[in-house]
C-alpha positions in Angstrom: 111.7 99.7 99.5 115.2 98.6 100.6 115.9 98.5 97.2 114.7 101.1 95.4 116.5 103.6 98.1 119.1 102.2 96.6 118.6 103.7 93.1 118.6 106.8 94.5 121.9 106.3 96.1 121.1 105.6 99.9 121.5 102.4 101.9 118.7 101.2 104.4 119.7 98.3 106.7 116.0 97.6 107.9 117.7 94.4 110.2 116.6 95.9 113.3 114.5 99.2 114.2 117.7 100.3 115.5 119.5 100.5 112.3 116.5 101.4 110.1 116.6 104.8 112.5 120.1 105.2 112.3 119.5 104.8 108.2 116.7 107.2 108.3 118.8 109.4 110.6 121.7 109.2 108.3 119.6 109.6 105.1 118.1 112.6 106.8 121.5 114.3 106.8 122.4 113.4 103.7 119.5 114.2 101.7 118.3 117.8 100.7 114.9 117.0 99.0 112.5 116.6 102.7 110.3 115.2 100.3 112.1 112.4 99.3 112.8 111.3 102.7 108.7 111.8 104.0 107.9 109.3 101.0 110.8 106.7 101.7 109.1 107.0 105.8 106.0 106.5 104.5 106.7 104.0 102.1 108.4 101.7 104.7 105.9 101.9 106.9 103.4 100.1 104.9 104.6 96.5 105.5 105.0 97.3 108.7 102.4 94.9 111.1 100.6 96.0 114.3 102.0 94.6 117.5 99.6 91.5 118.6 99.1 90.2 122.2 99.8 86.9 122.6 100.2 84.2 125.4 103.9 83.4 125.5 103.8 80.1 126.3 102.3 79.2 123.4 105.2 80.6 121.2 109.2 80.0 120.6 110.5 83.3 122.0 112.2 85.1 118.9 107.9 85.4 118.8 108.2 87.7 121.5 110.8 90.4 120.0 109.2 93.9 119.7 110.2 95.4 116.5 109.4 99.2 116.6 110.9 99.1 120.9 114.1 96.3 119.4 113.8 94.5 122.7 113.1 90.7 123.1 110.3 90.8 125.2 107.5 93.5 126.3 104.3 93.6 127.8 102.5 96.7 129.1 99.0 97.9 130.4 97.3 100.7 131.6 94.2 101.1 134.1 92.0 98.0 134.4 88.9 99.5 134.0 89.8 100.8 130.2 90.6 97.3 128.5 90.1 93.9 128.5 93.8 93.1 128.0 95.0 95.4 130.3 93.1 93.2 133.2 94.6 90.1 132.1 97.7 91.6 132.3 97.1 92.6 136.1 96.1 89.1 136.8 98.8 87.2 135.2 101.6 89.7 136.6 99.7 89.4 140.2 100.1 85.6 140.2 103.8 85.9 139.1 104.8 88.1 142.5 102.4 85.7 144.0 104.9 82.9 143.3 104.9 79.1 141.4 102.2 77.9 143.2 99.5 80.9 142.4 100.9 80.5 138.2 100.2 76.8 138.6 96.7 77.1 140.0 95.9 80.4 137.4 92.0 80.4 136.8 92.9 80.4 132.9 95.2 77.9 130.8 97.9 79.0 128.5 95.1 77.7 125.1 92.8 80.0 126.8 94.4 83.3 127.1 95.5 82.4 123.7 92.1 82.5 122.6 91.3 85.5 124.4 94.3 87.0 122.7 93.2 86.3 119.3 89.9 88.0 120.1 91.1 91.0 121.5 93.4 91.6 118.7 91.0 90.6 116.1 88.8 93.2 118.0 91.5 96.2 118.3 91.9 95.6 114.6 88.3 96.2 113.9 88.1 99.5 116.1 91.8 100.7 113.9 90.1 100.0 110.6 86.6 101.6 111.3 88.7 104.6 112.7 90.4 105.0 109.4 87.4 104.5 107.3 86.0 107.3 109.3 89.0 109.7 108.7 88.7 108.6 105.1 84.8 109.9 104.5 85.6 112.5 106.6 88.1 113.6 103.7 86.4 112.2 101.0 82.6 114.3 101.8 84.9 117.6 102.3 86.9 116.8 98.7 83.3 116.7 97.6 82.4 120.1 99.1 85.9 121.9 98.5 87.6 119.5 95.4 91.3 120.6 95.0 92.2 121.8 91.8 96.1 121.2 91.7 98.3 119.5 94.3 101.2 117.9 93.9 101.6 114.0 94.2 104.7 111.7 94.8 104.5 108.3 92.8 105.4 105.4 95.5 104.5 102.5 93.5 103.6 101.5 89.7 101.4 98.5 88.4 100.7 97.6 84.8 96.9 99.8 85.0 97.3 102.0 87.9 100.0 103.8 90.0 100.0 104.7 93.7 100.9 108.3 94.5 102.1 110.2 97.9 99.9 113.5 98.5 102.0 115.3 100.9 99.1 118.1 101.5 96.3 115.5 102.5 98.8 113.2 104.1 97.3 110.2 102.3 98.5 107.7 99.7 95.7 106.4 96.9 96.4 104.8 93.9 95.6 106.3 90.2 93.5 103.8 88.1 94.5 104.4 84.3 91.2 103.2 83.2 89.5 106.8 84.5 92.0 108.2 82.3 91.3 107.2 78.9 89.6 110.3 77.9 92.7 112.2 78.0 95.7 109.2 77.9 96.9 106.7 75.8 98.8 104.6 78.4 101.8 102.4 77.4 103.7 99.8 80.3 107.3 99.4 80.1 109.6 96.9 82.0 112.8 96.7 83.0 115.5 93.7 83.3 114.6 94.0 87.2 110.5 93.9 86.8 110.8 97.5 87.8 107.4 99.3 85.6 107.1 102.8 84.0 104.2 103.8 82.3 104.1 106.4 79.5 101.1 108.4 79.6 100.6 110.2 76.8 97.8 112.9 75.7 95.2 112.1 73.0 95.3 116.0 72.6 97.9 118.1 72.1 96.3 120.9 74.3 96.5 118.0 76.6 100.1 118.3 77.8 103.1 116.8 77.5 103.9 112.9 77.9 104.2 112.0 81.1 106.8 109.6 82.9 105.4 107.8 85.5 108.3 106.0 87.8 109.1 105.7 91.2 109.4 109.2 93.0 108.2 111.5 89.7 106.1 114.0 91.0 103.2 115.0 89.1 99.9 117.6 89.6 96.9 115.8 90.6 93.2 117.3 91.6 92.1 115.7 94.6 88.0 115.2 94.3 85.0 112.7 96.3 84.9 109.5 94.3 81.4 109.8 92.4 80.3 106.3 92.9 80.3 103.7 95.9 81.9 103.3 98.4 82.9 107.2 99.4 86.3 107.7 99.0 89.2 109.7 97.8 89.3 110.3 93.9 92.3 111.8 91.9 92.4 113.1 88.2 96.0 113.5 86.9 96.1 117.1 85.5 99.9 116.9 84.5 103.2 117.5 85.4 104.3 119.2 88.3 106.1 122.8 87.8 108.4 123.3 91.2 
């Protein structure tokens, strides 16, 4: 992503979350097209990992730095009674003020919270990923009630038989599988010295439109529809290019 802000002549020094805002800051400033700079945001946040809870002592401490917060070390907890985590958290931090000899006689050993760490986070991840399944049928089973006709779509990404597009209205990103497209597009891949792909797209029809370019940032018109086989999902049909 670094990279290919680059090409479109703005530098992104994602060292720290520090300078990655000051870069976005700057960036924003700089850069008149809003859009450009919501699809750059989203595209960096896709690499982007979840914090994790771990047991300190089991890990060198560069391990502990908190990315998003760029501070070495963090912890944090709310009320007892919501979480699981949140209890250990009052328990460890109880024997600290408690002094060396309550830490040394701790119910729990380091391999143990560990363990417990592993779970929790393996659980939190479950509960994030059933939540955004759930958004995502929500969406899907009204696309299939209400189907969009035209909306405009940001490419992010291209592979050799699909492409991954922006849709700034739904606020989701979902790739564009070439194969559902042979009815209306021959589809030619082209490479550059830098593995960088375009592909061509062009109509079988001439009522069909014109070729399409598809490359990193081309915005296009998509309709936005309730994928017709399993699982439910978000569907899009490429209808053409888009006309600011």
């Amino acid at each position: 992503m670094i990279d290919i802000a680059k090409e479109i002549g703005f530098t992104i020094d994602g060292t720290s979350s520090r300078k990655l805002q000051e870069s976005l800051s700057r960036m924003g400033r700089e850069c008149n097209d809003k859009l450009a700079i919501q699809c750059v945001t989203e595209m960096l946040m896709t690499p982007m990992q979840p914090a994790e809870y771990i047991a300190a002592g089991n890990f060198d401490s560069p391990d502990w730095h908190h990315f998003a917060l760029n501070i070495p070390y963090y912890t944090h907890f709310t009320s007892p009674i919501r979480r699981y985590p949140d209890i250990l958290v009052h328990r460890l931090l109880q024997a600290t003020l408690d002094g060396k000899e309550a830490v040394k006689n701790y119910r729990q050993p380091e391999s143990e919270i560990q363990s417990i760490c592993e779970h929790c986070n393996e659980m939190r991840m479950n509960s994030k990923k059933a939540q955004e399944r759930s958004d995502r049928v929500f969406l899907s089973l009204f696309l299939k009630a209400k189907p969009i006709k035209s909306a405009l779509a940001v490419v992010v990404s291209v592979g050799e038989k699909a492409f991954t597009v922006f849709v700034p209205d739904l606020g989701v990103t979902t790739k564009v599988f070439c194969d559902e497209h042979k009815d209306r597009y021959d589809v030619r891949v082209q490479s550059n010295d830098n593995g960088q792909r375009r592909l061509f797209l062009t109509p079988i029809k001439e009522n069909f439109g014109p070729t399409l370019d598809i490359k990193l940032f081309k915005k296009i018109t998509v309709s936005c529809h309730c994928k017709e086989t399993p699982p439910i999902d978000v569907s899009l049909r490429v209808v053409g290019p888009w006309r600011d």
